[in-house]
N, C-alpha and C positions, 0 to 999 in steps of 0.2 A: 554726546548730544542725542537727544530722540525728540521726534515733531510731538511725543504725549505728552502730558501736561501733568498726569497722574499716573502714579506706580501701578502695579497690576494687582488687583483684588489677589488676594491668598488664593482663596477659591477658585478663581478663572487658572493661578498657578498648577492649582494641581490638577485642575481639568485638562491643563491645558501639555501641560509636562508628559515625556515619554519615555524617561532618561531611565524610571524604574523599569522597563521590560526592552527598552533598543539598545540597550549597553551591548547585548551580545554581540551586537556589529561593530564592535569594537576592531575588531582582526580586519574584516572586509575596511572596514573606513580609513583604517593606515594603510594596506594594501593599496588601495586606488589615490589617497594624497600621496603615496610615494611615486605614483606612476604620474602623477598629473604635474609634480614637480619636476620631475625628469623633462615632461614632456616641454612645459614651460620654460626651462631652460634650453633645451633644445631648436625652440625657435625662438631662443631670444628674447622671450617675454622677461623675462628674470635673466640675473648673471647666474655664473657655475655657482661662484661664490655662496650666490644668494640660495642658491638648490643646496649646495653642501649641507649650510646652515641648517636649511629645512631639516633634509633627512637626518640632522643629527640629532634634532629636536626632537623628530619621530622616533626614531631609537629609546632615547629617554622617556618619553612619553609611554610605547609599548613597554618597557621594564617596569615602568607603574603600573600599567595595565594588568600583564599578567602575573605581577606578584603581587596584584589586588592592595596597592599603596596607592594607585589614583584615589586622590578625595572628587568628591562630588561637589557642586558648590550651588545654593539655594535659587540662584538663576540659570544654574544648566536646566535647560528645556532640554535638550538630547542629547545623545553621546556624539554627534558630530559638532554643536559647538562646544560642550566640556572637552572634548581631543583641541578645537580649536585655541579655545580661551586657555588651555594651559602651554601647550603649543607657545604661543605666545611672550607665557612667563616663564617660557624654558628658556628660549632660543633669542628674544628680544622683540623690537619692532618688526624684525624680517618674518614672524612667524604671522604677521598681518595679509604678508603677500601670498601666501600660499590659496588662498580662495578667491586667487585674480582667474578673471576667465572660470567661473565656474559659478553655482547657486545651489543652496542648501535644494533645490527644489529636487536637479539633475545629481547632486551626491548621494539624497536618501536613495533615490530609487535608481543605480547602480551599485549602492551599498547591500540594497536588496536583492538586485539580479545576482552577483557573485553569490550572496548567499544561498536562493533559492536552487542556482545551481549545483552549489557544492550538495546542499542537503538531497538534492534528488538524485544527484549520483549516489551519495549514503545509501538511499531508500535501496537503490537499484543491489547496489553490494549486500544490503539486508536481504531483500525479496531475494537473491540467487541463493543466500547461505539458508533459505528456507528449502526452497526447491531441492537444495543437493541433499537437505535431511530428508525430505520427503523421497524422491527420487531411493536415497538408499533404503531408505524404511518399505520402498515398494518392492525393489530387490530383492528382500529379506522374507516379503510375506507376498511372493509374486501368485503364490498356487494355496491359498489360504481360504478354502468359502466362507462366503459370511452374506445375509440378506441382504439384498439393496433395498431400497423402499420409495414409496411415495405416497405422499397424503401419510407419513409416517406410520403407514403399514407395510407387512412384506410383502414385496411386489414380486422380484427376480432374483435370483442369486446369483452372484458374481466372485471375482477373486476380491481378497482385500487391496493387494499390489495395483489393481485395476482400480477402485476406490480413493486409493491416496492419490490415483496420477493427478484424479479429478481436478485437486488441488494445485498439483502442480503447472497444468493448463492455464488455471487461472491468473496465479503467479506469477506467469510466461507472458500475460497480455499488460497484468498489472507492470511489470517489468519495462516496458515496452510504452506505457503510459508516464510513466517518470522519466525515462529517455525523452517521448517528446517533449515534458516539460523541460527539462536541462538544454533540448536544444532551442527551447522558445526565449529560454533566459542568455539566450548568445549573443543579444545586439547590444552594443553597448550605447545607456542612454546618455552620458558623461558628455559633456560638451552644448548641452541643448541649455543651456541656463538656465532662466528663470521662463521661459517659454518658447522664445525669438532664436535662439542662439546665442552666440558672445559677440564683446566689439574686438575679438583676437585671429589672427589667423592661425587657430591651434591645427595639431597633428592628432586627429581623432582615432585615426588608425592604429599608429604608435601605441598610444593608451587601450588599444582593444588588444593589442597584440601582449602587452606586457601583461594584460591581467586576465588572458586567457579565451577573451570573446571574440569569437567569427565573422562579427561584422559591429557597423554602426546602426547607430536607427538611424535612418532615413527625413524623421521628420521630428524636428524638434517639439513641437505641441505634443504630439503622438508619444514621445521620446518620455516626456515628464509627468504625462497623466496617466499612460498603461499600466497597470497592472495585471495584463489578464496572462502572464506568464506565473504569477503569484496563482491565479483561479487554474492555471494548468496542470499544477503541483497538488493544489488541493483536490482536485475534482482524483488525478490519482491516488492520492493516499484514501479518502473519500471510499473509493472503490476496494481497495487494495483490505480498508480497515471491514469494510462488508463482508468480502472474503474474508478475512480473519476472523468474522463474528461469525461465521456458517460451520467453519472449522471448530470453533470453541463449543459451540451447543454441539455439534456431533459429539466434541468430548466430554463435554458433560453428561449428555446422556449416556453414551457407550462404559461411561465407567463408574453408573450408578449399577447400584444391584441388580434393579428388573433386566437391565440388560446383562452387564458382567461379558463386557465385550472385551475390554481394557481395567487396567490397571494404572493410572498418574503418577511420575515420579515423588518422593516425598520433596524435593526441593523444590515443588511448584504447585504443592497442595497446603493445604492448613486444616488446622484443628479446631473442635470446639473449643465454646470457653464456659460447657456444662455437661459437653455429652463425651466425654474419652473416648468411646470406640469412633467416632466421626472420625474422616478424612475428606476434606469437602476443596473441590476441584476449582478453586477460588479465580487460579489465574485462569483459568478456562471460561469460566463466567464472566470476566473484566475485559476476554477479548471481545465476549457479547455488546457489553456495556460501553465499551468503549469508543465503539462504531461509530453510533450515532452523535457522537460529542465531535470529530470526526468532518460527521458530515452536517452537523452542523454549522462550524466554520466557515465551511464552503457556500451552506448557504446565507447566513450573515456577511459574507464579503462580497456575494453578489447584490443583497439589498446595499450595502458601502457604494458600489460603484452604477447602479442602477441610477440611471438618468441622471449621472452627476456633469455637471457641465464642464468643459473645456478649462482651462486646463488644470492647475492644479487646487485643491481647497483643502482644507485643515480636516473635512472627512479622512481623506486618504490616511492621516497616523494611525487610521483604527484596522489598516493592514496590516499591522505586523502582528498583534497578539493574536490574531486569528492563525496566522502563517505561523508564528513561534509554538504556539501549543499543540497545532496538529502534529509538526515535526517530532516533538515531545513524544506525544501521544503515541504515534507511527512507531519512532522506531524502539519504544520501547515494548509495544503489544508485537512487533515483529521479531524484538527478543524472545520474547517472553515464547513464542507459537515454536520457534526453533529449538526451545530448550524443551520443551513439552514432546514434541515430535521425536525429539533425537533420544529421547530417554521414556516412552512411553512401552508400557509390557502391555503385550496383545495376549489373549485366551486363546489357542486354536481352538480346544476341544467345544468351545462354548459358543465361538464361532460357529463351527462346523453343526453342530448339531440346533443352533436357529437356523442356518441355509436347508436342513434336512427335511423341512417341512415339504411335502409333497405338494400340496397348494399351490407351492412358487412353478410347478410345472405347468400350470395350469397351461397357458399359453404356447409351450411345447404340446401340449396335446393336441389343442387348437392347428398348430401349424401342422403336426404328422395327416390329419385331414385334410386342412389343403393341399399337403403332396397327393393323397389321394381321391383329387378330385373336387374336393368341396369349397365353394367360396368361404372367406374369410369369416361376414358375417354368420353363414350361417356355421360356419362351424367354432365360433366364437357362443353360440347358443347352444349347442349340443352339448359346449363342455361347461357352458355356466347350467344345464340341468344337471352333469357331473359334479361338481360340487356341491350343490344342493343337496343330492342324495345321499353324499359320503357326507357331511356334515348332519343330515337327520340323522343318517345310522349310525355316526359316531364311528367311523373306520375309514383309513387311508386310501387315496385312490386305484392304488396295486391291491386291493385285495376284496375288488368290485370282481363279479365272478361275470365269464362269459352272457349269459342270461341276463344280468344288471347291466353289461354294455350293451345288449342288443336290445334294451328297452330306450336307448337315448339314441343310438348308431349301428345299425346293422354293419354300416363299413368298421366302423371300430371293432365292433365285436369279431368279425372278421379278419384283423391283422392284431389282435390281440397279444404276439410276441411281439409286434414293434409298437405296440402301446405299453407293456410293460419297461421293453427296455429305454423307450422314453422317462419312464419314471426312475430309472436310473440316477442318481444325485449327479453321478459324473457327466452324463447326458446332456443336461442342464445349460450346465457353463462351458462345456465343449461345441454346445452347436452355436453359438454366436459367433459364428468363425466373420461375420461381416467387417470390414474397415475400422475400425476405432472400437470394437466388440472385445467381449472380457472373456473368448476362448486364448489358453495360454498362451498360443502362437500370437493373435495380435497383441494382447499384454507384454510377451518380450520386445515385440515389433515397437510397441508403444514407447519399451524401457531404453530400446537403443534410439531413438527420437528426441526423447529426453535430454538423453547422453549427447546427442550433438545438440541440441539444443542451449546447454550448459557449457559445454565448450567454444558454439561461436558466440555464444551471450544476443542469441536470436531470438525473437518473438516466436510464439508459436503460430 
């Protein structure tokens, strides 16, 4: 029986249907009706008998499930009442009881919480299996120069190993962002019904324990309208996918010609489909692109839950495809950066010789002045007339003569052997000896940081 009078327009069905993108919840949705039957039996709401019955149901139900033999039926709205409605024609009338003390409203969204948690513990196991490529790739190329830049010029030179860690910092915080989302997804919202709570004296606890959550919510309204453990998850992948888009434009550019920084594995480059000599650094560019699709999500499920009123409304199903495709998305661009990383050939020689530009000393020179005395700005100005000069004349700053320094700095001219030996390449990257600085010493400093890092699976 139903109080409608009329079938549901076609239309309003598939508007209204979810059953094409929340079947994933398939596993989480048996997961939690096995625990809520246990539970139900437990205090008596149902016999053992009638619990047997259930889980046997379930059982049979999962082996359709995942040998993809569940039929679908043209009035499942969701894959929680398609598990129910067959449920039913497994087990008999008893498969009716199983959604006593409970509401589709508190099932979707602890079907979701299990989920969101598992998936960001995923992320987290992804984001480390990046870090420990990275971490070894820095290892490898700990004492490697190579430009830094900014405003995509060469600015300073540094090691490469110092360069990668960059990444791996970020990594460390991103890491550390899905952790709190996994632990925001720990209350469990199951037991809060359709708003009010239930008319049962359940064991709420019980049912957190079995499926892995550290507490209850607290407040039933709260319990079936939140999703902002869902906006926790994304705002980190969100972040994480940014980082991964900074990462892919450095590979792309490094491993085009003008630079010929790197080399891309052939398993994660592609070819024309006119030009044969191409190699075009495809997945590198997807980590770009893929960012903001990303962070898109995040922000469509903020507008979803923006000013939506207490407690639950048929808005909320337009949470999962937002949360399902960024997971997609995530942790396949998180493959994808690991496989690129771990199998990426570097140039030294080509490296070395962009860090060789004497320009990048600029600012070592700048500072040997102010060891001898001269304020910052002004000797930020004596050596931007050094540049100047050596770029009219067309010749390197080492081979300004005596008399050329003493028309810009009589003290420079002056200590002219420790102006030279500043221009030194190795000069350069050794005198950053400062805290978190790309002289070798903190770079290994850096590398064993890392390394415990990785080990207690700590935030940076």
């Amino acid at each position: 029986m139903s109080r409608f009078h009329e079938p549901p327009d076609p239309d309003f069905q598939r508007l209204n249907a979810s059953i094409a993108f929340d079947r994933r919840l398939w596993p989480q949705d048996l997961a939690q009706s096995r625990a809520h039957a246990r539970m139900l039996a437990e205090r008596g709401i149902i016999s053992p008998e009638d619990r047997d019955a259930l889980l046997a149901g379930l059982d049979s139900v999962e082996r359709e499930l995942s040998e993809r033999r569940f039929a679908v039926e043209v009035d499942d709205d969701d894959i929680h009442m398609a598990i129910e409605r067959r449920l039913a024609e497994v087990a008999g009338p008893v498969g009716g009881k199983l959604h006593t003390a409970r509401s589709r409203n508190d099932q979707v969204v602890t079907d979701l919480a299990i989920y969101t948690r598992e998936r960001a513990a995923g992320a987290g196991e992804a984001v480390t299996a990046l870090m420990r490529a990275l971490l070894a790739r820095a290892e490898e190329h700990v004492d490697w120069p190579m430009p830094g830049y900014t405003h995509l010029q060469r600015a300073q030179p540094v090691y490469l190993g110092h360069h990668l860690l960059a990444y791996f910092w970020m990594l460390a915080r991103d890491r550390a962002r899905f952790q709190f989302s996994e632990d925001q997804a720990g209350s469990l919202p199951l037991g809060a019904g359709a708003l009010a709570g239930v008319n049962f004296d359940t064991d709420r606890a019980l049912v957190a324990r079995e499926l892995g959550f550290t507490s209850v919510a607290p407040n039933s309204i709260d319990a079936v309208s939140g999703r902002d453990f869902m906006l926790d998850y994304l705002n980190a992948a969100a972040t994480c996918s940014t980082h991964l888009s900074r990462l892919g434009a450095e590979l792309v550019l490094w491993s085009s010609t003008e630079f010929g920084f790197c080399e891309l594995p052939d398993a994660w480059s592609s070819g024309s489909s006119i030009m044969p000599q191409k190699k075009n650094p495809d997945a590198a560019e997807l980590l770009r692109a893929k960012a903001p699709r990303v962070v898109g999500h995040l922000a469509a499920f903020h507008g979803v839950l923006h000013a939506l009123p207490l407690t639950y409304n048929k808005d909320l199903q337009e949470d999962k495809e937002h949360l399902f495709d960024a997971v997609d998305t995530l942790e396949l661009t998180l493959a994808a950066a690991t496989g690129m990383i771990s199998s990426v050939v570097f140039d030294r020689e080509r490296l070395r010789e962009a860090a060789s530009d004497e320009l990048l000393a600029a600012t070592d020179v700048a500072d040997l002045l102010v060891r001898l005395g001269l304020p910052f700005r002004e000797a930020h100005g004596v050596v931007a007339g050094l540049v100047r000069a050596t770029l009219d004349a067309g010749k390197p700053l080492s081979e300004l003569t005596c008399e050329e320094l003493a028309e810009h700095s009589e003290t420079l001219a002056a200590h002219g052997a420790d102006y030279r030996e500043v221009l030194l390449q190795s000069s350069w990257l050794e005198s950053k000896v400062s805290e978190g600085g790309t002289s070798l010493a903190r770079v290994r400093e850096q590398i064993e940081l890392a390394e415990k890092v990785l080990d207690d699976g700590a935030a940076a």
